[in-house]
mmJSON file of the N, C-alpha and C atoms, coordinates in Angstrom:
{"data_MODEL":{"atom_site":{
"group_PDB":["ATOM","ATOM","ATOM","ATOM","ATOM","ATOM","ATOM","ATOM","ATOM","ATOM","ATOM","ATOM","ATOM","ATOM","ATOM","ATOM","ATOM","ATOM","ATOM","ATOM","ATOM","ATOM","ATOM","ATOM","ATOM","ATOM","ATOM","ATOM","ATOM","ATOM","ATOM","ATOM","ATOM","ATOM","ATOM","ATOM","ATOM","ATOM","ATOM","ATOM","ATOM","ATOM","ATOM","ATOM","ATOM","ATOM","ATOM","ATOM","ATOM","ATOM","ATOM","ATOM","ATOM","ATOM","ATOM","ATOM","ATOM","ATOM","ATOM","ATOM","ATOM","ATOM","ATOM","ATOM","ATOM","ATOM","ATOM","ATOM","ATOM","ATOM","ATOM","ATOM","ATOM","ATOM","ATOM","ATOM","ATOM","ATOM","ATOM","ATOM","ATOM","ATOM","ATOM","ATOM","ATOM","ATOM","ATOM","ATOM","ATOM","ATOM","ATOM","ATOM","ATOM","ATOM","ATOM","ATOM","ATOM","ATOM","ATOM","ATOM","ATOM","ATOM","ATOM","ATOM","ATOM","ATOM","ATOM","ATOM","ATOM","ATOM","ATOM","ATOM","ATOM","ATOM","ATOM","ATOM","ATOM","ATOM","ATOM","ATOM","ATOM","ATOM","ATOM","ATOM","ATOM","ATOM","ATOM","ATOM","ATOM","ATOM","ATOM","ATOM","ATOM","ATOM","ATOM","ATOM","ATOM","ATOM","ATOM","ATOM","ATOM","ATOM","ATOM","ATOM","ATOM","ATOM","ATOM","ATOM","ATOM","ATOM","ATOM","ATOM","ATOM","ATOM","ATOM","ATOM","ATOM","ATOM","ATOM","ATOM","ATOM","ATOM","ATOM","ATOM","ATOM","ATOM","ATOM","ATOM","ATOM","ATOM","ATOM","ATOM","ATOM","ATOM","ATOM","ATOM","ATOM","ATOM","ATOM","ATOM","ATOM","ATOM","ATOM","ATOM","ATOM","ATOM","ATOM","ATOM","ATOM","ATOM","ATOM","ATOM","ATOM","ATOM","ATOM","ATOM","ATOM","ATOM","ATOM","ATOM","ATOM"],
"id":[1,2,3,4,5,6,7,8,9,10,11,12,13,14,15,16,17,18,19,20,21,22,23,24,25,26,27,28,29,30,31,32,33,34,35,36,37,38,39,40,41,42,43,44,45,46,47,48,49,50,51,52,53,54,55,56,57,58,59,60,61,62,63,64,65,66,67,68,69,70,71,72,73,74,75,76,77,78,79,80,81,82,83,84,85,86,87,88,89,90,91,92,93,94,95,96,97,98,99,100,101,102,103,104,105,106,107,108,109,110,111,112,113,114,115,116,117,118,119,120,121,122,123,124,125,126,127,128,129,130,131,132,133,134,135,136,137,138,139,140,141,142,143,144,145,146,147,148,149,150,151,152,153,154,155,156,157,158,159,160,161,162,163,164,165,166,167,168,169,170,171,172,173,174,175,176,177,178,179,180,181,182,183,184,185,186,187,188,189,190,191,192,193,194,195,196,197,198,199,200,201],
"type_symbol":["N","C","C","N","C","C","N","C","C","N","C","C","N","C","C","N","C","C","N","C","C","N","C","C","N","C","C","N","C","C","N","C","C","N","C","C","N","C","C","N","C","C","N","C","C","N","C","C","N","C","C","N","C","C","N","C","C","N","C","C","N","C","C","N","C","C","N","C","C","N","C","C","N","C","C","N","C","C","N","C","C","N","C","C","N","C","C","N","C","C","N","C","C","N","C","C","N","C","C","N","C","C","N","C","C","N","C","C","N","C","C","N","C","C","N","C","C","N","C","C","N","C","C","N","C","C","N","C","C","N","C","C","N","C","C","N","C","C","N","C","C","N","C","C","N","C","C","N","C","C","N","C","C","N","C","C","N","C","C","N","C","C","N","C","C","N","C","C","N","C","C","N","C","C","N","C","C","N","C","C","N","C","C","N","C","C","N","C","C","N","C","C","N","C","C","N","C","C","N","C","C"],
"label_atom_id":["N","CA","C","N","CA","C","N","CA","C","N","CA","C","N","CA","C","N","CA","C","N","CA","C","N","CA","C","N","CA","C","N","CA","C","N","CA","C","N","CA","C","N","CA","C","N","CA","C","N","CA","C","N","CA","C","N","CA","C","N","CA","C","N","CA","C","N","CA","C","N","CA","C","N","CA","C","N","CA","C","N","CA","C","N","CA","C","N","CA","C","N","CA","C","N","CA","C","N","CA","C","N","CA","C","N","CA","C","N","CA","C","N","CA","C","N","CA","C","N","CA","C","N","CA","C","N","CA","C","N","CA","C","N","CA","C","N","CA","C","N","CA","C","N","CA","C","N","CA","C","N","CA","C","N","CA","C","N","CA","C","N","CA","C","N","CA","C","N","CA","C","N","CA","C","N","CA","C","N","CA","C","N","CA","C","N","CA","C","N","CA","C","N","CA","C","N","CA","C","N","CA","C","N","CA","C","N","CA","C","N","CA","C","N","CA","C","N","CA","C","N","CA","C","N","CA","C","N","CA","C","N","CA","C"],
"label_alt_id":[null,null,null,null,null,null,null,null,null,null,null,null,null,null,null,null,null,null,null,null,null,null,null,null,null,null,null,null,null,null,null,null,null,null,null,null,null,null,null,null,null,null,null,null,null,null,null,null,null,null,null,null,null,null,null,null,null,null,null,null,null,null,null,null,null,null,null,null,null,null,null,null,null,null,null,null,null,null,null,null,null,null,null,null,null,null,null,null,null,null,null,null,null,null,null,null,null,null,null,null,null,null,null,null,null,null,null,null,null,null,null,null,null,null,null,null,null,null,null,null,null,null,null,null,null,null,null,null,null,null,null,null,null,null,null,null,null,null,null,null,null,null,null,null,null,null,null,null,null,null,null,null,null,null,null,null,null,null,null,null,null,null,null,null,null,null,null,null,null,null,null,null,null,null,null,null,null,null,null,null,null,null,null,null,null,null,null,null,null,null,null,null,null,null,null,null,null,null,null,null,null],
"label_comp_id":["UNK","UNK","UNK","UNK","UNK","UNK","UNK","UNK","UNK","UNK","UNK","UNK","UNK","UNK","UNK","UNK","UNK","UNK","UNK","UNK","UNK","UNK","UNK","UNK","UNK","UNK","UNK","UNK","UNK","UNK","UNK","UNK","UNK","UNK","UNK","UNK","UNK","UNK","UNK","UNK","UNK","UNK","UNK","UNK","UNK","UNK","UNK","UNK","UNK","UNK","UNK","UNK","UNK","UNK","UNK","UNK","UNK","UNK","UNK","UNK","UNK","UNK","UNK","UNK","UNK","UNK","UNK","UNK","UNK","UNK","UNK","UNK","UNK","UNK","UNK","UNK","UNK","UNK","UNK","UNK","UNK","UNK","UNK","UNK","UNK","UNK","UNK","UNK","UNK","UNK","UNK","UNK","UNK","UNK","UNK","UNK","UNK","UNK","UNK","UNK","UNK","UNK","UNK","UNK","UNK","UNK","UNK","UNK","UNK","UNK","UNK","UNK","UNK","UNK","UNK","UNK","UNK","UNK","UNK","UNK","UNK","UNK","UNK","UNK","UNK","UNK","UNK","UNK","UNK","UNK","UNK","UNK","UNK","UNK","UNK","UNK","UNK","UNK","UNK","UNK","UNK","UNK","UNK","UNK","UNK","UNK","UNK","UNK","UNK","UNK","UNK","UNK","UNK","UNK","UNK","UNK","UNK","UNK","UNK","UNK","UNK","UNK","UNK","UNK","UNK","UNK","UNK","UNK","UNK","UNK","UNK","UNK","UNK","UNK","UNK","UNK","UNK","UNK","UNK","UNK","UNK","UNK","UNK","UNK","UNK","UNK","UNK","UNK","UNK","UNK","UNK","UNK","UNK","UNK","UNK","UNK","UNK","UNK","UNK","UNK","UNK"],
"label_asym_id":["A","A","A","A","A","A","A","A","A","A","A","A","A","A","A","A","A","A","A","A","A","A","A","A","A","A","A","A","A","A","A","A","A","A","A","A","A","A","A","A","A","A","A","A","A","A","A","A","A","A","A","A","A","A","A","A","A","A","A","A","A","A","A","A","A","A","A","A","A","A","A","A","A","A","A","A","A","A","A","A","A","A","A","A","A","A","A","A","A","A","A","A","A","A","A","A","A","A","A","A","A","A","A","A","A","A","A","A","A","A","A","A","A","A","A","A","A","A","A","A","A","A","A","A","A","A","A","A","A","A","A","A","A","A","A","A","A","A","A","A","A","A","A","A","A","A","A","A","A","A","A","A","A","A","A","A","A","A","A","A","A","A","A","A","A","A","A","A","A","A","A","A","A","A","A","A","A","A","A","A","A","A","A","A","A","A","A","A","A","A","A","A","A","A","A","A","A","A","A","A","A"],
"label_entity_id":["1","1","1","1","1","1","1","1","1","1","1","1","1","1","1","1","1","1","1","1","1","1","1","1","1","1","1","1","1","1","1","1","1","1","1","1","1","1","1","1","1","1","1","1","1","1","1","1","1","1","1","1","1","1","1","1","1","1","1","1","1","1","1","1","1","1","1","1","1","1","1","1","1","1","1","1","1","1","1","1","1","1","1","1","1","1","1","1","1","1","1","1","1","1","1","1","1","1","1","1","1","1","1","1","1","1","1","1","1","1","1","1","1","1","1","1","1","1","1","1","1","1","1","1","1","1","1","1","1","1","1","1","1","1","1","1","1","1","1","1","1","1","1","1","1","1","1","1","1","1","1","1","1","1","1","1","1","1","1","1","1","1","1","1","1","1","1","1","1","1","1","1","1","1","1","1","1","1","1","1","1","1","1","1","1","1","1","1","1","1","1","1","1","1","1","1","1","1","1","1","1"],
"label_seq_id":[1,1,1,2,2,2,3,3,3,4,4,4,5,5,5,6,6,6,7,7,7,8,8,8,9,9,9,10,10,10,11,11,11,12,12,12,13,13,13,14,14,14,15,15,15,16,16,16,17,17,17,18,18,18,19,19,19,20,20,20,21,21,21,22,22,22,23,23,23,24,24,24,25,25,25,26,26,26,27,27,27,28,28,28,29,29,29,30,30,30,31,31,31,32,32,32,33,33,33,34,34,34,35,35,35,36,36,36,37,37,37,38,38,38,39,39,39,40,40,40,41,41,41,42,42,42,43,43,43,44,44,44,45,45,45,46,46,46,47,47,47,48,48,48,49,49,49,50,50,50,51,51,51,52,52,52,53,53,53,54,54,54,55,55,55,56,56,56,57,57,57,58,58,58,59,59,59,60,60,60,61,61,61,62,62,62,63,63,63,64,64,64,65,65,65,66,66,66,67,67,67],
"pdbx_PDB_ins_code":[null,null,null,null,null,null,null,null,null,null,null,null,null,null,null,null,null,null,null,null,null,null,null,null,null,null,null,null,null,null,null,null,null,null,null,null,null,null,null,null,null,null,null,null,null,null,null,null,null,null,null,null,null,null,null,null,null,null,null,null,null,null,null,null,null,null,null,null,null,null,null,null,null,null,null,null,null,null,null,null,null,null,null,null,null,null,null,null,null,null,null,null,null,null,null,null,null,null,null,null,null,null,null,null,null,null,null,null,null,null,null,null,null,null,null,null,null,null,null,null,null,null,null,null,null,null,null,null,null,null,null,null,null,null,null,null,null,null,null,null,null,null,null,null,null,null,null,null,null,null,null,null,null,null,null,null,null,null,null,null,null,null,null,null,null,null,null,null,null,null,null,null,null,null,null,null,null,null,null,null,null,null,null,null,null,null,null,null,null,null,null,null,null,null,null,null,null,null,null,null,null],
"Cartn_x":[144.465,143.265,143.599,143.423,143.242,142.881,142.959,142.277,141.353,140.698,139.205,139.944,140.853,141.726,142.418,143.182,143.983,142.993,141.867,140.918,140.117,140.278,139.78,140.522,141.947,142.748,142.815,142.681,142.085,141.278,140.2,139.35,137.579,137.726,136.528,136.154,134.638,133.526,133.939,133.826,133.812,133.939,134.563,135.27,134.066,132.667,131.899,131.916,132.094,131.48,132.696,134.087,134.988,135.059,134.359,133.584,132.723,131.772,130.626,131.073,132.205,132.797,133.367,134.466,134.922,133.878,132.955,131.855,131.653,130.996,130.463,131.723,132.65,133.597,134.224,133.982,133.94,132.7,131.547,130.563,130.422,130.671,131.07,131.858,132.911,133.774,133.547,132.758,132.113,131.248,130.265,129.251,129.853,131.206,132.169,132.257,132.74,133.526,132.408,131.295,130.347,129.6,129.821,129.267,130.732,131.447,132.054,132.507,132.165,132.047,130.525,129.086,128.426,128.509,128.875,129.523,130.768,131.543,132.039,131.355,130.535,129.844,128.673,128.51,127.591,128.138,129.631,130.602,130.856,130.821,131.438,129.784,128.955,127.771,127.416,127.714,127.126,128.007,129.391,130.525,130.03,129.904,129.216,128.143,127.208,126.106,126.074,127.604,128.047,128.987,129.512,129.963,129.176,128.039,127.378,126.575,126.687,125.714,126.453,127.607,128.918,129.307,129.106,130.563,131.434,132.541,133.762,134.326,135.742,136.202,137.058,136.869,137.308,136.233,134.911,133.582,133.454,133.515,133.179,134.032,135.513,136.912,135.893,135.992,135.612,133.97,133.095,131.785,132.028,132.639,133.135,134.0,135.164,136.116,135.337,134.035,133.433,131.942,132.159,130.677,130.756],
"Cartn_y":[150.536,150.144,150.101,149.149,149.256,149.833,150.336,150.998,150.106,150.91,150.149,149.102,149.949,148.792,147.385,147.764,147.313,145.906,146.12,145.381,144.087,145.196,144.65,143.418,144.103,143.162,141.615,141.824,140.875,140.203,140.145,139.454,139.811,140.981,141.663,141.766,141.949,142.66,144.022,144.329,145.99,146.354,146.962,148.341,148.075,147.933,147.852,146.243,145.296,144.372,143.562,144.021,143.642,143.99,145.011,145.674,144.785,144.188,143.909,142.372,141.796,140.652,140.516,141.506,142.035,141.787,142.597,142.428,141.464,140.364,139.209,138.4,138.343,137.46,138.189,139.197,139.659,139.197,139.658,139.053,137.824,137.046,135.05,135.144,136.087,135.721,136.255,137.132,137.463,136.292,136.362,134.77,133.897,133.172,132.053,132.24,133.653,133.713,133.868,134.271,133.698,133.161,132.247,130.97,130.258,130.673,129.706,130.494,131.737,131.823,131.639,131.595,130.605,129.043,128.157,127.342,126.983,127.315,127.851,128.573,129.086,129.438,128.346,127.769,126.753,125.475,125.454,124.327,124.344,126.078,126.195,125.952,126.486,126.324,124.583,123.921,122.181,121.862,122.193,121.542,122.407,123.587,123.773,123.369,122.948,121.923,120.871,120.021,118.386,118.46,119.807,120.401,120.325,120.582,121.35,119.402,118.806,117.92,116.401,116.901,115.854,115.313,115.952,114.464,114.72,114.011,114.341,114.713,115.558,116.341,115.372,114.454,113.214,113.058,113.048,112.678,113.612,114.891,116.534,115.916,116.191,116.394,115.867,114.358,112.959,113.482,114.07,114.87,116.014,116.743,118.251,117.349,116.192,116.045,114.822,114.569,113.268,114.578,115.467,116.109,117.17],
"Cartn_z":[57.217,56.508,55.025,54.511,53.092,52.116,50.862,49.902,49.501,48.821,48.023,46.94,46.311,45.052,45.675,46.713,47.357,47.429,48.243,48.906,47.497,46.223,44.652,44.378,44.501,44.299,45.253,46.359,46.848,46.737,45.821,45.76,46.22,46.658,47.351,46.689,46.662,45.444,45.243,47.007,47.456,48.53,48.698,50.123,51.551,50.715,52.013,52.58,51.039,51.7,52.604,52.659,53.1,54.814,55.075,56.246,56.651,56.082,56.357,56.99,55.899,56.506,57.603,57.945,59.299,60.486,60.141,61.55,61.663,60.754,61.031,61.318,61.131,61.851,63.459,63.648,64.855,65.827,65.232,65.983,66.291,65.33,65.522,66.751,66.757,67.753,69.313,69.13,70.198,71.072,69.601,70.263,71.362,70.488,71.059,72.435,72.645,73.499,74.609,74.41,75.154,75.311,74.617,74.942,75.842,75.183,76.184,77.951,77.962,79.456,80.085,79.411,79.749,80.2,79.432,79.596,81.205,80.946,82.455,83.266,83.502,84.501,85.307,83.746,84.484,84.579,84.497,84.993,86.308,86.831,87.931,88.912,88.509,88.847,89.694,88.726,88.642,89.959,89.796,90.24,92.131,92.537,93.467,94.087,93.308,93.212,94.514,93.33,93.405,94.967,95.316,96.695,97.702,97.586,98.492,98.665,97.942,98.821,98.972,99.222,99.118,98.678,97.207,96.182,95.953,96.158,96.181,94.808,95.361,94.005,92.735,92.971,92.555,91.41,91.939,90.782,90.043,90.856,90.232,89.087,89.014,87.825,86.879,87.237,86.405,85.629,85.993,85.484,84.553,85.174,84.039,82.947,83.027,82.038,80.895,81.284,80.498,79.93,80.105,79.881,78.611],
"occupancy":[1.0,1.0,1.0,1.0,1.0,1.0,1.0,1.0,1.0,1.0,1.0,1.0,1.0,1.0,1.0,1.0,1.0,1.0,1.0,1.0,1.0,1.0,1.0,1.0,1.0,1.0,1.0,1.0,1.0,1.0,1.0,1.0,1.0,1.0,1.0,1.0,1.0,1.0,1.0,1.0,1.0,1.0,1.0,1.0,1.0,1.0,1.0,1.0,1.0,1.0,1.0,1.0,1.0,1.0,1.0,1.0,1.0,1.0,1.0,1.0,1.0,1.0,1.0,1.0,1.0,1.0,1.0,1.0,1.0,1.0,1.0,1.0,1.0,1.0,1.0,1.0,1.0,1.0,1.0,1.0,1.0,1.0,1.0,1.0,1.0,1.0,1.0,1.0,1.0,1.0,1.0,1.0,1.0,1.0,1.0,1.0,1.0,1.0,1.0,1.0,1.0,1.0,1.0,1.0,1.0,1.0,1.0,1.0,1.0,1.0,1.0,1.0,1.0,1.0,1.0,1.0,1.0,1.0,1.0,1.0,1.0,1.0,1.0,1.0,1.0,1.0,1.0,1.0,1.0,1.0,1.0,1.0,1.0,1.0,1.0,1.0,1.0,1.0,1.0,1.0,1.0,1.0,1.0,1.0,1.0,1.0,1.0,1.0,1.0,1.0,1.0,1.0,1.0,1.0,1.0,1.0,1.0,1.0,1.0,1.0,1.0,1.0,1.0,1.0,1.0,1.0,1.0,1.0,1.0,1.0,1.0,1.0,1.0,1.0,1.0,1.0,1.0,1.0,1.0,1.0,1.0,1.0,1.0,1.0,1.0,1.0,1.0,1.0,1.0,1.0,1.0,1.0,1.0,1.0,1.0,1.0,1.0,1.0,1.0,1.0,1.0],
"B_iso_or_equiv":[0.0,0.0,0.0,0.0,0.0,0.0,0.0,0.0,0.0,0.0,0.0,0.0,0.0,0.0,0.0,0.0,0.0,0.0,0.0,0.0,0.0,0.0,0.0,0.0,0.0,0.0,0.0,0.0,0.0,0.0,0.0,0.0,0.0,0.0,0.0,0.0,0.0,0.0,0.0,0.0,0.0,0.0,0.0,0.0,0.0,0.0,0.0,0.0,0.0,0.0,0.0,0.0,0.0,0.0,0.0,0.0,0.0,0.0,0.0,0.0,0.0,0.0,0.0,0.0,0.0,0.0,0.0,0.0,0.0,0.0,0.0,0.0,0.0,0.0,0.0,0.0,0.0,0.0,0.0,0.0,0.0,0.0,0.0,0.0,0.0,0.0,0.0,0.0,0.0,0.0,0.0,0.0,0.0,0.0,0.0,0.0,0.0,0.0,0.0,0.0,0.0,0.0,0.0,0.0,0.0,0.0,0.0,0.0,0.0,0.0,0.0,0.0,0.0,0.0,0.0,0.0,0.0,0.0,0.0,0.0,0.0,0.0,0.0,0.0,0.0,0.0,0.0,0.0,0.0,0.0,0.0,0.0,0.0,0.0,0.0,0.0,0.0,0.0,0.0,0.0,0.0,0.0,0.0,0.0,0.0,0.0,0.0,0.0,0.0,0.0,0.0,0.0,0.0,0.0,0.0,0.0,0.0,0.0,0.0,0.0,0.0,0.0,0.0,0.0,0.0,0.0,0.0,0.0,0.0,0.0,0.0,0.0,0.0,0.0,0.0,0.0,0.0,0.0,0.0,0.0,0.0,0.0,0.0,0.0,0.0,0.0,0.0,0.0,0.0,0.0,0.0,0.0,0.0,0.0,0.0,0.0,0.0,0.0,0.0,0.0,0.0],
"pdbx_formal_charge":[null,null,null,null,null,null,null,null,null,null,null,null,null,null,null,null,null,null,null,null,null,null,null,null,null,null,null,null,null,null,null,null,null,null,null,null,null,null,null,null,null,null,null,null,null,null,null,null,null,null,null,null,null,null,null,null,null,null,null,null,null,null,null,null,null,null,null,null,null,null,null,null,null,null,null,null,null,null,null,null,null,null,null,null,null,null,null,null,null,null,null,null,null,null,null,null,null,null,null,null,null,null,null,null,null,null,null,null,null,null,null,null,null,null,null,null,null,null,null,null,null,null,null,null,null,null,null,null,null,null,null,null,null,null,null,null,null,null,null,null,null,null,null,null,null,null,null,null,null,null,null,null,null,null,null,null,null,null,null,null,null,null,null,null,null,null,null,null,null,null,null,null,null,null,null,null,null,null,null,null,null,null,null,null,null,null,null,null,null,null,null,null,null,null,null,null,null,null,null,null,null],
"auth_seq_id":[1,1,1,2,2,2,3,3,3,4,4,4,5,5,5,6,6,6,7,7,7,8,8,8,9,9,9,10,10,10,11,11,11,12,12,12,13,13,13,14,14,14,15,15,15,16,16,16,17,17,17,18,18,18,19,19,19,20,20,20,21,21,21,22,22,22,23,23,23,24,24,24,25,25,25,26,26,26,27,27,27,28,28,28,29,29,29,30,30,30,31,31,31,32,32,32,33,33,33,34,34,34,35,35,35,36,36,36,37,37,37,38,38,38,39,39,39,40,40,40,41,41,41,42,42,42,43,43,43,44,44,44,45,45,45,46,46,46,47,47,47,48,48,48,49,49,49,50,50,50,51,51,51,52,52,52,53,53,53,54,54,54,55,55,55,56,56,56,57,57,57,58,58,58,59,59,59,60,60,60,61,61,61,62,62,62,63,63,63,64,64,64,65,65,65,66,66,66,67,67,67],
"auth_comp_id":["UNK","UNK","UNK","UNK","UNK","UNK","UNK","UNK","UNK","UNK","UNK","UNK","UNK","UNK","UNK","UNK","UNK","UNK","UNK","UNK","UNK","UNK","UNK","UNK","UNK","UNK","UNK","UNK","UNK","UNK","UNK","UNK","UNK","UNK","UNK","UNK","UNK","UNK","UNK","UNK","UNK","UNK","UNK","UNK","UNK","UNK","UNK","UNK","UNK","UNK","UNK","UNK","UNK","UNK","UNK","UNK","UNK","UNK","UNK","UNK","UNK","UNK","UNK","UNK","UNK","UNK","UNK","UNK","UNK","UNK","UNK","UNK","UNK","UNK","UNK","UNK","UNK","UNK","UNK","UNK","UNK","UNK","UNK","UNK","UNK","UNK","UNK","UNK","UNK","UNK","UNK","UNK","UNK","UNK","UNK","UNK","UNK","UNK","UNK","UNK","UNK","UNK","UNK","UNK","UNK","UNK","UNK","UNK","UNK","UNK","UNK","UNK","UNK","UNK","UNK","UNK","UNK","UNK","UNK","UNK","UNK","UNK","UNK","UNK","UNK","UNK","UNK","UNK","UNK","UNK","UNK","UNK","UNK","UNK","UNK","UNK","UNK","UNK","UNK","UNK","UNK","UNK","UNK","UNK","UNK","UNK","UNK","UNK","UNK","UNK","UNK","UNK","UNK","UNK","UNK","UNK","UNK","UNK","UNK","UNK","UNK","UNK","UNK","UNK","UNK","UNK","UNK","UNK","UNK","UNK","UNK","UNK","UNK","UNK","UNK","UNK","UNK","UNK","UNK","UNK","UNK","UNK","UNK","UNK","UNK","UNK","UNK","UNK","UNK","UNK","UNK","UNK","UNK","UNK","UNK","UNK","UNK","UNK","UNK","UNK","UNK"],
"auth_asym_id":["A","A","A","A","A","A","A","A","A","A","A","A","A","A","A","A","A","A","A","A","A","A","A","A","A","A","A","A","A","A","A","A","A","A","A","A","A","A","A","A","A","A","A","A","A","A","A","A","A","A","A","A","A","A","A","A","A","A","A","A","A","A","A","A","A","A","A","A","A","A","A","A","A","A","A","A","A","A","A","A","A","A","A","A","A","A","A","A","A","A","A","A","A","A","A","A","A","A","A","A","A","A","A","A","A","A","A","A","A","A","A","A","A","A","A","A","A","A","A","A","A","A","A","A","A","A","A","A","A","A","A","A","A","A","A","A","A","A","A","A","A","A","A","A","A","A","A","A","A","A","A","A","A","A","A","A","A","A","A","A","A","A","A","A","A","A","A","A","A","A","A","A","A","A","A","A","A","A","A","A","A","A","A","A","A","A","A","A","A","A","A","A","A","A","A","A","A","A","A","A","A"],
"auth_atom_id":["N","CA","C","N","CA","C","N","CA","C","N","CA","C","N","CA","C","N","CA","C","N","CA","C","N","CA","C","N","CA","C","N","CA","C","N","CA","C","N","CA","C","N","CA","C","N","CA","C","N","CA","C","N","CA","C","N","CA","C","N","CA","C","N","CA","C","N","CA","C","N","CA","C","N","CA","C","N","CA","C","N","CA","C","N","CA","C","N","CA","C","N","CA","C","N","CA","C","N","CA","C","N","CA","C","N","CA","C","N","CA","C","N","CA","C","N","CA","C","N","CA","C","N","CA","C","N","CA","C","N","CA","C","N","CA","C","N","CA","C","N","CA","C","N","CA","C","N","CA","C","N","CA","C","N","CA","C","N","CA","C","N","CA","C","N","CA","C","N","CA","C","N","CA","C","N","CA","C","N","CA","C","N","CA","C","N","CA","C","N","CA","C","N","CA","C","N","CA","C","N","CA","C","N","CA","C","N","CA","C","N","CA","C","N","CA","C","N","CA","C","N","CA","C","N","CA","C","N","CA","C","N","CA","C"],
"pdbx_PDB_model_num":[1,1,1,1,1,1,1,1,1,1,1,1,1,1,1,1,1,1,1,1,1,1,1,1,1,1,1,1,1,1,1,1,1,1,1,1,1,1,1,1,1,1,1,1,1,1,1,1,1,1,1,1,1,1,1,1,1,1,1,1,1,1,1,1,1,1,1,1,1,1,1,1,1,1,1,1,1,1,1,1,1,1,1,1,1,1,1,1,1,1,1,1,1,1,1,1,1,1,1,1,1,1,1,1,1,1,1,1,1,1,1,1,1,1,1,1,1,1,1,1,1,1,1,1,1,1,1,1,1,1,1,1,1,1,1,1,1,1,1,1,1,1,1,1,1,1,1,1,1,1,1,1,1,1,1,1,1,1,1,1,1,1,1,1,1,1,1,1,1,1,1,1,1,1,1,1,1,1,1,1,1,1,1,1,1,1,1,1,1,1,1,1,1,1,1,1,1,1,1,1,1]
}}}
């Protein structure tokens, strides 16, 4: 972890707000990452869907790769 100076020298205001930045780019990355297993879930979702009432896996690909 850095010192408070260390962190000055960088360009920080301050010790906290370099923290404060941390989280919020953690939390962004959190978001992402679920959104994007939402996303896949309801890829895998559709594509069971498009199974179950016979379209072939040919249309499925061609639906998930144009969507």
């Amino acid at each position: 972890m850095d010192s408070p100076e260390a962190l000055k020298n960088k360009g920080y205001e301050s010790f906290g707000e370099h923290f404060f930045n941390e989280g919020v780019r953690k939390g962004v990355e959190r978001e992402r990452e679920r959104n994007e297993a939402e996303k896949e879930a309801l890829d895998a979702k559709r594509a069971d869907y498009l199974r179950s009432i016979g379209v072939s896996e040919e249309n499925i690909a061609t639906m998930l790769a144009l969507k």
